[in-house]
N, C-alpha and C positions, 0 to 999 in steps of 0.2 A: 111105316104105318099104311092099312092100305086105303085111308084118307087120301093118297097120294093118285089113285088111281082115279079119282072125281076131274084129277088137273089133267090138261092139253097146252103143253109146250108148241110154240111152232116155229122152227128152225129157217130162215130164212138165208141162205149160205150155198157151200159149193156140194150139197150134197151131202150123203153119210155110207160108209162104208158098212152095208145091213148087216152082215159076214162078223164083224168083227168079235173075237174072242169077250170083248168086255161088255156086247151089247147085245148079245142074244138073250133071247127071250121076252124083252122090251115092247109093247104095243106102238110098232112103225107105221106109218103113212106116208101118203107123197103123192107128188102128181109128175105127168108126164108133163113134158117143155119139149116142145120143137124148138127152139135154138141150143139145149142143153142137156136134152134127152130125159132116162130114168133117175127118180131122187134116190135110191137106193147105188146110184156109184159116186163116186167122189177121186177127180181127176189131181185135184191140187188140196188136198191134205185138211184145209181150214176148216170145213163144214163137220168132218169128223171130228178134230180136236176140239169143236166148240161143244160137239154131242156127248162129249165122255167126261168134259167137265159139268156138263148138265145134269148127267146120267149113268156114268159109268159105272158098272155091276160091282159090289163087294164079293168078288168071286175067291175064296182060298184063296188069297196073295198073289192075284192075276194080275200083273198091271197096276189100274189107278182106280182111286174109289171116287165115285162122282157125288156132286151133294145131294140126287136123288136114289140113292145104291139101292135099291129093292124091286126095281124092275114093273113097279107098280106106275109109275108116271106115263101117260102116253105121248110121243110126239108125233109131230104134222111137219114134213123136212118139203120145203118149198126151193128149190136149186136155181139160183139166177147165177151164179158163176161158173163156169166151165176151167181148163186146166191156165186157162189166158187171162182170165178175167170177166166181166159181165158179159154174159150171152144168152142172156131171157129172151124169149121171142115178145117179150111184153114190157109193162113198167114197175114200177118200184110200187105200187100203188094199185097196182092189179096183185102182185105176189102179195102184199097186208090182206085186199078182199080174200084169197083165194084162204089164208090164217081162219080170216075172221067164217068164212062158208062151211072152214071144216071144224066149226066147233073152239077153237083155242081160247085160252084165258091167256096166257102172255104169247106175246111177238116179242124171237130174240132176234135182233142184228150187228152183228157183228161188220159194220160196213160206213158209208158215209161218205159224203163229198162236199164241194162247197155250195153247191147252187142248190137254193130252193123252188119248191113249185107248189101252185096253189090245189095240185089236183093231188100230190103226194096230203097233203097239210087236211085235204077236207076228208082223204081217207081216213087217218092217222086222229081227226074230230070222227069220222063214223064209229069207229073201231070203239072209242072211249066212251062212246054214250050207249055202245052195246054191251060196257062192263069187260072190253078186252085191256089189260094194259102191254103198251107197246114199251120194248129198252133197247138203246141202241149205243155205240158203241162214240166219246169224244174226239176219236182221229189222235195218230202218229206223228204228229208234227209239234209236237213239245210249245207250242203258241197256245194265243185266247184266241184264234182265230174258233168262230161255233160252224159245226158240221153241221149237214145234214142228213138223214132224218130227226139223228137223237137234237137238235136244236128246236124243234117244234115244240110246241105247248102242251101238247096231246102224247108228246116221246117223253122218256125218264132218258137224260146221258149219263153214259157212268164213264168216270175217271179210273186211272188204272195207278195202283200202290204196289210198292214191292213187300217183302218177305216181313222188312220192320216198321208196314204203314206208312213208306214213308213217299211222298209223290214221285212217280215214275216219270226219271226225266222226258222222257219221249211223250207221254202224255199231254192233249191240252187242256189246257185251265182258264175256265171263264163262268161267268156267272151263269150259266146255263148247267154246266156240270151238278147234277143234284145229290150223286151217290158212289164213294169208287169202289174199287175191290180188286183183288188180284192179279195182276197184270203182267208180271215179269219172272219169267224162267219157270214158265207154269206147263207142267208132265201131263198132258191129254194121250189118248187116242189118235192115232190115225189109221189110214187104209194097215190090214194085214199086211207087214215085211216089206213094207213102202220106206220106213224109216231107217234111221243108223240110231246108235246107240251105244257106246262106249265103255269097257269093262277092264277093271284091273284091281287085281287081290296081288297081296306081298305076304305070304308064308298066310298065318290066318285071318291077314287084316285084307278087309274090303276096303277100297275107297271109291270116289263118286268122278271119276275124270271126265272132261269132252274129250271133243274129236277134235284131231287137229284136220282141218278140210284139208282133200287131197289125199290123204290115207286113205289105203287098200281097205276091201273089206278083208281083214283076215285076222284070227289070232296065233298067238306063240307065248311059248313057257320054257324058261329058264332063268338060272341064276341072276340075283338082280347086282349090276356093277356101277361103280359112280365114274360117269365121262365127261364130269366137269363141267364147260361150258359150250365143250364138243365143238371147240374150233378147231379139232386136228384130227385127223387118225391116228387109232391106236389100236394097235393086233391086239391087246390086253381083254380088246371087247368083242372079241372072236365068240358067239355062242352065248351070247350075252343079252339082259335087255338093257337097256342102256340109259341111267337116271343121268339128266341134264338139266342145269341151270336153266333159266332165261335171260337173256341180256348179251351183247358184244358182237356176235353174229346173226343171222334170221334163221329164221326154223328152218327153213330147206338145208341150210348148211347143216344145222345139228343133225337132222336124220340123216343125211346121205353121208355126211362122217362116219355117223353109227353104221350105218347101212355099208361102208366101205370100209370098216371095220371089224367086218365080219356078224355086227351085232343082228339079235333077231326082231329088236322091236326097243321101240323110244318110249320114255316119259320125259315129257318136257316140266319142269314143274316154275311156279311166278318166283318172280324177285321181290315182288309189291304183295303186300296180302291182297287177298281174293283168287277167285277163277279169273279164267282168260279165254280167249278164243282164237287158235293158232291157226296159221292155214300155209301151206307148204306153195302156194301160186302155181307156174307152171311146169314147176318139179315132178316128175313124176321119180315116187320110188315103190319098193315092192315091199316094207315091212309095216307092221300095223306102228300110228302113233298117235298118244294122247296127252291132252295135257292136263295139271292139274293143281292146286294151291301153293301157295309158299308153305301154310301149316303141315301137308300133305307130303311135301317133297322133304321137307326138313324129319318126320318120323319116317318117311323111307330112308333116307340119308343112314338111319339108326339099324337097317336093316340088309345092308348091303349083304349080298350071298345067299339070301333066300327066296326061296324058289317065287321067280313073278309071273303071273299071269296076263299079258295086255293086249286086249283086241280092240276091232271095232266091225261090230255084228249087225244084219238088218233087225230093226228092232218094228213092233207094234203103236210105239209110243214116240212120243220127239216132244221135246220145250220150245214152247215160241214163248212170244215176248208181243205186249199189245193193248192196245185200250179192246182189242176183239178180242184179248182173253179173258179182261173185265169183266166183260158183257155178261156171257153166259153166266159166272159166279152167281150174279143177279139177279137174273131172270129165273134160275134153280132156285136161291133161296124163298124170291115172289111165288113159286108154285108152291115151294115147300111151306111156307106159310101159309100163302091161300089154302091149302089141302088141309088143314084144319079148322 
């Protein structure tokens, strides 16, 4: 609707990747920072994937659709975090004035610490009697401990839920938390080919795998064979991608059996229902590998000998996990509502 175009987001984070495939076209702003340079780069990923859940274009099946997809909303990208962490050459409370100078109707922050201050707090009161609402983010530490800024009077903190509403254990919980929303294994944006991204089809079927950390970026296709629990080598998996249990050995063992095996590439699949997240430590090997469900490895199980596909590719996009994925949810819908 282009109601949408009346609202001014402003992004308070590490920046936005301007470039990006799913956010061109979008009315961007920013300001320059000596301690953190142009708001149009983005060194450490966050500030993008808060932007495309905010914003991300309904482009032909590009990526991810953000709650304001019509390119009509404008944002105001204020960068105090560098690829390290904070490095504003200023405060937490000059980045809110700098919101509230260029026009914003919500301040998103995806950020928060323990200590309060009385010059952040009269900001965060200026802000709200000018008609700005500020949302900011409850903190990763699974406590009641209250963060700040979202602890203030004049902040909205949003809690972070997963897939079935249900409270995300990392999230904290306290009487201050007013609103939650999306929080866990949430697909944004990031920088262009910054990211990995995981793929694996079996004859016509797709499935959704991660990465096992440590895997190559590379793909390969071939036959798909079953290597059991892949505690031993077996020539059988010569040319092979190689479907393995989880459980009895660690994952490095499994690939590099596969891997001295002859095999071209692992799927590691759970013993427990759900995903999982594998990571090979200081193993290095040379074929791509991912993992993926107990429901998932059980219908490949069904599929043995047809032709698999399994890589892990740079990708546009990555799932983090956060009360800072909350946030944005929030602050999008607030626009999206205020814009009518």
């Amino acid at each position: 609707d282009d109601n949408a175009a009346k609202r001014k987001v402003c992004i308070i984070d590490s920046g936005i990747n301007r470039d990006h495939e799913d956010l061109l076209g979008k009315t961007l702003t920013g300001e320059y920072d000596a301690g953190t340079g142009w708001w149009y780069t983005d060194e450490n990923h966050h500030g993008t994937h808060v932007a495309g859940t905010i914003a991300a274009l309904n482009n032909s099946g590009k990526g991810v659709v953000g709650v304001n997809a019509n390119a009509k909303l404008k944002l105001h990208i204020v960068k105090v975090f560098s690829a390290t962490g904070w490095a504003y050459s200023s405060t937490l409370a000059s980045a809110v004035n700098k919101c509230g100078a260029a026009g914003s109707n919500v301040i998103s922050m995806s950020l928060g610490g323990g200590r309060k201050s009385q010059t952040e707090e009269n900001a965060f009161k200026a802000q709200q009697s000018a008609g700005v609402l500020s949302i900011a983010a409850a903190g990763n530490d699974g406590n009641t401990i209250v963060s700040y800024p979202a602890g203030y009077a004049s902040v909205m903190m949003v809690g972070a839920l997963d897939e079935n509403k249900a409270w995300a254990t990392f999230s904290q919980y306290n009487s201050k938390v007013e609103i939650s929303a999306p929080g866990v294994q949430v697909l944004s944006t990031v920088p262009m080919n910054s990211g990995m991204g995981a793929v694996l089809t079996v004859g016509s079927s797709t499935y959704a795998p991660g990465i096992m950390e440590g895997s190559p970026v590379a793909t390969a296709t071939a036959p798909l064979a079953n290597f059991g629990i892949g505690d031993a080598v077996n020539p059988a998996m010569a040319g092979k991608v190689c479907l393995i249990a989880r459980g009895t050995v660690d994952f490095s063992t499994k690939v590099s059996n596969c891997q001295a095996s002859g095999g071209v590439g692992a799927v590691v699949y759970n013993n427990v229902a759900g995903a999982f997240g594998g990571t090979l430590g200081t193993t290095i090997t040379n074929i791509p590998s991912v993992t993926t469900t107990d429901t998932e490895g059980a219908a490949m199980l069904g599929q043995l000998g047809q032709s698999a596909t399994v890589g892990v590719q740079p990708s546009s996009y990555e799932y983090f996990d956060g009360t800072s994925m909350a946030t944005p949810h929030v602050s999008a819908v607030a626009a999206l509502v205020w814009s009518y």
